[in-house]
N, C-alpha and C positions, 0 to 999 in steps of 0.2 A: 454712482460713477462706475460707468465698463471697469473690469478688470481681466487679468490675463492670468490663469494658471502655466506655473512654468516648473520644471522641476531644478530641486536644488542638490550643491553637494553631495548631502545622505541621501539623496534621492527617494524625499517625500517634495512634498509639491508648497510653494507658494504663492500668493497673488502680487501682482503687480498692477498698480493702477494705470490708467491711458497714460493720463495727466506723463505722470512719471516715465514713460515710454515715449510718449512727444515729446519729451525734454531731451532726452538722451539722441532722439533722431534729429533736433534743434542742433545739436551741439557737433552733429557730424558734418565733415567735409566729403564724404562717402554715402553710403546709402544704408538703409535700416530693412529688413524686409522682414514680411512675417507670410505665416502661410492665408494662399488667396491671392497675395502679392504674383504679379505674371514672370517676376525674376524668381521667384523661392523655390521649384522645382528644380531648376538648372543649377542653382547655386547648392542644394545640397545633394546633387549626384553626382559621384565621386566616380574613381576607376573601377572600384569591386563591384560588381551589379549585387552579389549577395550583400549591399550593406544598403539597406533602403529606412534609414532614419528621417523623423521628420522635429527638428529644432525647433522650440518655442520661436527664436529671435534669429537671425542672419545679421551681425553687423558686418559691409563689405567695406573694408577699410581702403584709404586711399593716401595715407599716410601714416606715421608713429604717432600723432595728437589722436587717430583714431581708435587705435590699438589700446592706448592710454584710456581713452573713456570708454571703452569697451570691457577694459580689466577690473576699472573702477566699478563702475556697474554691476556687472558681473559678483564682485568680492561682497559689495555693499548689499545686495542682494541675495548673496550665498546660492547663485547660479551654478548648476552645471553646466563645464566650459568643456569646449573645443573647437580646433586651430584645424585651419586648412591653409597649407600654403598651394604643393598641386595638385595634395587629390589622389595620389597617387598609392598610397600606404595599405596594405595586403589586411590588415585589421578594421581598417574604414576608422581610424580613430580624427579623423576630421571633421565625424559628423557626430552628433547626442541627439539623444530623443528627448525635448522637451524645454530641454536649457538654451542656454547662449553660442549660437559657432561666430566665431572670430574667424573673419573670411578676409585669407591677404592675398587672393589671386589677381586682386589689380595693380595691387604692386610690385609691378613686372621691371622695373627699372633697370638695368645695365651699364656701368659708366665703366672703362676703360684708361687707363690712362695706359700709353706705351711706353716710355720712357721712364717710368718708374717698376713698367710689367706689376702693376695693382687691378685689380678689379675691384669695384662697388656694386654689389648686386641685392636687389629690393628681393623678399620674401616671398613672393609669388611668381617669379621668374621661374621657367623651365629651365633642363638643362641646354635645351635648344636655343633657348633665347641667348642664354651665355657663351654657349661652341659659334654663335652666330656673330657676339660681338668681338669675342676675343679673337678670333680666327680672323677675322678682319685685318686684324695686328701681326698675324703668324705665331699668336702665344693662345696659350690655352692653362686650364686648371684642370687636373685630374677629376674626373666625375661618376657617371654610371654608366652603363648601353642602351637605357632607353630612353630615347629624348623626353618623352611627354612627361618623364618624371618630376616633379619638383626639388626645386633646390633645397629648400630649406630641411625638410623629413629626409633626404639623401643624405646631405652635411652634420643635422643633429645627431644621424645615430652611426657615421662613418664615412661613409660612401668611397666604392672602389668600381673599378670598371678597364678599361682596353689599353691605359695610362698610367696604372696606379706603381705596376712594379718600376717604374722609372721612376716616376715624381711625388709615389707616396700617395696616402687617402687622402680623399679631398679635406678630411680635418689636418691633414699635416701642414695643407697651403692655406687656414685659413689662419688671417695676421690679426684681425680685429673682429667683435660684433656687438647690434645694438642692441640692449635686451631689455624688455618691457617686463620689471617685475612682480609680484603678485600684490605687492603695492601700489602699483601704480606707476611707479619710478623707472626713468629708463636710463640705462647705464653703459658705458662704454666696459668691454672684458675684452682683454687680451693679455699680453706673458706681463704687462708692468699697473695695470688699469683691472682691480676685483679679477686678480689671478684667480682664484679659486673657483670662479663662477665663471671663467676662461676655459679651466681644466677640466667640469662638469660636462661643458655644450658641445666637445668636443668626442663624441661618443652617448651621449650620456642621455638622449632624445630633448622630446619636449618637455621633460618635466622641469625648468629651472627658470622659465619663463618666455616669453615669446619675441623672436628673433626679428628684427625690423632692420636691418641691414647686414651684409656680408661682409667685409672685404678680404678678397683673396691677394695667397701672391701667386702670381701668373710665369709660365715657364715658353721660351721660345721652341714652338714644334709646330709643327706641317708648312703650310696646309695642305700637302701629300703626304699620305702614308701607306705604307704595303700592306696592305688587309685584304681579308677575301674567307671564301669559304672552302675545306676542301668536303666531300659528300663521300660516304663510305655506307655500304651495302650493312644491315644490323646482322648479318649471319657474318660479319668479320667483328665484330664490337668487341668479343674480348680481347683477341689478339689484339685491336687497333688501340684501345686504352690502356694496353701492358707493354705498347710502342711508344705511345703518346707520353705516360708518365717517365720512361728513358727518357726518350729527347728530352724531355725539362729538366733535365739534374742538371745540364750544363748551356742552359738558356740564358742570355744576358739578358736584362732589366727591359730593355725597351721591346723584346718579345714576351705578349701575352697571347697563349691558346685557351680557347675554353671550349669543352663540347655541348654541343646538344643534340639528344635523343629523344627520338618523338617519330610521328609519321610526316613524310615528306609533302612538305605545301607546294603546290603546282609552281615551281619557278622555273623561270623561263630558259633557262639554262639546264635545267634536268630533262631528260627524257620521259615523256608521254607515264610509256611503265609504269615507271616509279613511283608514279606520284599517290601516295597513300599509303605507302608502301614505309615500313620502319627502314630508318636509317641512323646513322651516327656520322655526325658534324662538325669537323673539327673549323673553328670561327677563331681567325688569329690576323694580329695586326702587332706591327712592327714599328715603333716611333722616332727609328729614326735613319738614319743614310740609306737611299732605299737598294743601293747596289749593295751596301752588309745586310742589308733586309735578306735580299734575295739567297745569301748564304747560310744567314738564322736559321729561315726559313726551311731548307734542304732535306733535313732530317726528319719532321712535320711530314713535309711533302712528298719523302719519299715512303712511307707507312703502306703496307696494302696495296688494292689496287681499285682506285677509288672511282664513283662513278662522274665524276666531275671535281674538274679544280678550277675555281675562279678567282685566284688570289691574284691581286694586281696594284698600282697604282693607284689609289682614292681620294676625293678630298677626306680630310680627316671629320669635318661635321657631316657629311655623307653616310660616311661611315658609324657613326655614329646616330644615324635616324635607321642603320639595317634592317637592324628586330623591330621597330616600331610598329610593321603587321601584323604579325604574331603578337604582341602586348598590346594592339589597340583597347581600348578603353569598352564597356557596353557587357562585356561578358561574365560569367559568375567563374572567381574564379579562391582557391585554396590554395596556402602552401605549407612545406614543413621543408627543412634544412636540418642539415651538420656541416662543423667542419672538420676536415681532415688534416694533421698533420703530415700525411699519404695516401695513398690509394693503394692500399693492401690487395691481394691477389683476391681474398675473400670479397671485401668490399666492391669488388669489379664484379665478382659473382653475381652478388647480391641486384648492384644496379642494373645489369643485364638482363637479369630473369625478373625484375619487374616491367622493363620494356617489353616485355611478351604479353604482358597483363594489361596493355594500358585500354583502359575506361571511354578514354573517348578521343577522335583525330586531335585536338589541340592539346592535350595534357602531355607533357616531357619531364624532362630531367635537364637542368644547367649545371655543369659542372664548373664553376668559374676558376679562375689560375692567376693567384694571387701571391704573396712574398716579395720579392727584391726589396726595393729600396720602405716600403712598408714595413717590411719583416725586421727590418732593422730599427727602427723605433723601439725605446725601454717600454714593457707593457704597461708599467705606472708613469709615463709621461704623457698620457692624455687617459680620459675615459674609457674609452676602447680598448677593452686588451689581448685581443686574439692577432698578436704579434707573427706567433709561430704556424697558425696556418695557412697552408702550401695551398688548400684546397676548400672550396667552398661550396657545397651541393644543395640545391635547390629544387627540391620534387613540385613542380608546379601544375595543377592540377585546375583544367580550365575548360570549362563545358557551358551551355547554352540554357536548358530547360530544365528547371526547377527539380522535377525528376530526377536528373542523375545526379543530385545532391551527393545521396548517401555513396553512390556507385563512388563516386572521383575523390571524397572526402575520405571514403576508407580506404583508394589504393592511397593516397597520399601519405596517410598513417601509417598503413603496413607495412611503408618501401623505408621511412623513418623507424620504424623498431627494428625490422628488418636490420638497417646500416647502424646502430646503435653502439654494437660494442668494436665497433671497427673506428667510430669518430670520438675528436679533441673534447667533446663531453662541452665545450662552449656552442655560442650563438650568436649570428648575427642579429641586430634589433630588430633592423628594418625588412628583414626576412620573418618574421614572428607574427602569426595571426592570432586575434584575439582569444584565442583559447588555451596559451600558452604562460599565462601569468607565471607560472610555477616556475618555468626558467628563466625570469630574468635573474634571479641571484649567480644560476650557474652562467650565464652572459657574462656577467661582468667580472667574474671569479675574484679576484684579489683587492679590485677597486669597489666592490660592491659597497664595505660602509663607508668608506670614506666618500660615497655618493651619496648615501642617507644624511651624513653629516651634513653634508651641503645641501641637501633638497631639505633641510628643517632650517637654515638659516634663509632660508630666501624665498619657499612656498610652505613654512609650519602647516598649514592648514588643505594644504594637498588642493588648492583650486588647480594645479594644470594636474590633470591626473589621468587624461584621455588620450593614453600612448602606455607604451611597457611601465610600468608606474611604477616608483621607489617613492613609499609610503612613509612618510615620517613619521614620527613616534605620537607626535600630540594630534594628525590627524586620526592614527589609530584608533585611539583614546576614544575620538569622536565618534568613529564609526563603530 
């Protein structure tokens, strides 16, 4: 009888017979792919081009019955697993080399109710598909800046973005979710339904088992809002960021600014010049009454003397697909982060005279601007505990040919030791590439075992383990 080498768990290798593998593709309402299959290439290339893994198996699910026999399988098997919801995860942790991926990209689903302001959203939905349905309504949930992102790896490890200091990370609006666990069992978790496995998903990634439904609560905004870009010359960059962090002391909730530095991408509003040319970016959008926008805004706007201002009236899912050229998918791409409780005079140094160094036209710096109604959450009231930072820096380092690997991978690193003793000494997850194992403990700082606790009552045996991974004691043992 054909058999299949696959790898497992400890990541030695088992066989699997045909037989046993037509049964499991029998049993789907989805599809089964293996490589050879003319879908298996598409389905395991992800956003990171440096992540080119090839899976034993591709189950593409089209439901929670399939998720369910996928998990089953998988456990009975002692498969190496991993979960793709978009693809979108800086560590490529959607894909395994050898094992089982659990592909929920078809379950794209969206349900809206208005009148309740609820959303139900399937695990492979973008965050586009969601800005698309809710925006429909004039409500929205707080989420990311890049659309093509997926929900599910945004939601699991936080998710903040152009919304959040108003209405809080997207785990604060989430009211319920369905979870497929490493049993097999799927369960409803929220604040009254397996609290504790409520409190975990909320922050805490993939490791507690896989998400087959969302539901949000949804807040009334747009679908206008005042965004825009203002563009500043990079020989004004220190003064502009020692302007830009003043105006935020006294910023209300529904203003968020965040920079970016990098070289300027031909847009159509910049002049000829410029374009290649280092700049610094101030990207701000305002959520709410757009004539108070226009005086939020004043202090921003009046910074320097900039080489263009586009800020205006937008729809807000618009606004929201901005940066999507700049983060198009296809390219190799590294990151490293901090965060800051401020932006220290030093720290400004620091980021500055790395823009002088940058490696290749697409590699930058995101500064993201975060706190308000976020920063107000207890830091032990969900997963997540970086309560108190103001500020969130992103060294994103993103080039084309194989080659400037080592070039773009070492500024990334340098501009992160570099800014070291200046930041909150936390992490975001979902900013965390696979070489970072060593800080999820300092991630999660205070909640850390009370997350072990809970990833041994519900995955003992560490099957989800392909994300920032809190390794339970008896999987230890094992490996």
């Amino acid at each position: 009888m054909n058999t299949m080498s696959l790898t497992t768990l400890d990541r030695g290798k088992t066989t699997v017979d045909a037989a046993t593998i037509e049964a499991l593709s029998a049993q789907l309402r989805g599809t089964l792919l293996q490589q050879g299959d003319a879908a298996y290439d598409e389905a395991r290339t992800v956003w990171n081009a440096t992540v080119d893994r090839r899976p034993g198996l591709i189950v593409c699910c089209v439901g929670a019955s399939d998720v369910i026999r996928a998990v089953n399988f998988a456990r009975e098997n002692r498969l190496l697993v991993s979960v793709r919801g978009g693809g979108h995860n800086i560590a490529g942790s959607a894909v395994c080399d050898g094992g089982l991926m659990i592909d929920l990209s078809p379950m794209k689903s969206v349900r809206v109710d208005p009148v309740a302001r609820r959303a139900w959203v399937g695990p492979g939905a973008t965050l586009a598909d969601v800005d698309r349905e809710t925006q429909a309504f004039g409500l929205a949930v707080p989420t990311g800046i890049n659309s093509t992102t997926g929900i599910s790896g945004l939601t699991l490890g936080g998710g903040f973005g152009w919304i959040t200091r108003k209405f809080g990370l997207t785990i604060d609006n989430l009211v319920s979710a369905d979870v497929v666990t490493a049993d097999g069992n799927l369960l409803r978790a929220s604040q009254t339904e397996n609290p504790d496995l409520f409190w975990a998903l909320r922050g805490g990634g993939g490791n507690f088992g896989i998400v087959t439904a969302f539901e949000f609560q949804l807040h009334q905004m747009g679908p206008q809002v005042l965004s825009g870009l203002v563009v500043h010359p990079f020989a004004d960059a220190e003064k502009v960021l020692k302007e830009y962090r003043n105006a935020l002391e006294t910023a209300p909730d529904e203003l968020t600014c965040w920079v970016v530095m990098r070289q300027a991408p031909p847009l159509p509003f910049l002049p000829a010049e410029w374009h290649g040319k280092d700049v610094l970016v101030l990207a701000m959008c305002y959520c709410g009454d757009l004539q108070a926008g226009e005086k939020a805004t004043k202090k921003l706007r009046a910074i320097g003397s900039p080489i263009a201002d586009v800020v205006g009236a937008n729809p807000f899912a618009g606004w929201q697909q901005a940066f999507d050229p700049l983060l198009a998918p296809g390219a190799r791409n590294y990151w490293k982060s901090h965060d800051f409780t401020e932006l220290s005079d030093r720290a400004v140094e620091v980021v500055t005279e790395a823009i002088r160094e940058l490696p290749g036209p697409e590699c930058e710096i995101f500064i993201g601007h975060v706190g308000g109604a976020a920063g107000r959450v207890a830091q032990n009231a969900t997963a997540f505990p970086q309560r108190s930072s103001h500020f969130v820096m992103n060294v994103h380092a993103r080039w084309r040919e194989p080659a400037m690997d080592r070039a773009c991978i070492g500024w990334a690193r340098g501009l992160y030791e570099a800014a070291k003793p200046y930041a909150a000494g936390t992490a975001y997850v979902n900013f965390m590439p696979e070489d970072e194992v060593d800080r999820v403990e300092a991630a999660y700082g205070g909640n850390y075992q009370r997350l072990l606790e809970i990833k041994q009552l519900y995955d003992p045996l560490n099957l989800f383990r392909m994300n920032q991974n809190l390794w339970p004691k008896q999987s230890r043992r094992a490996a």
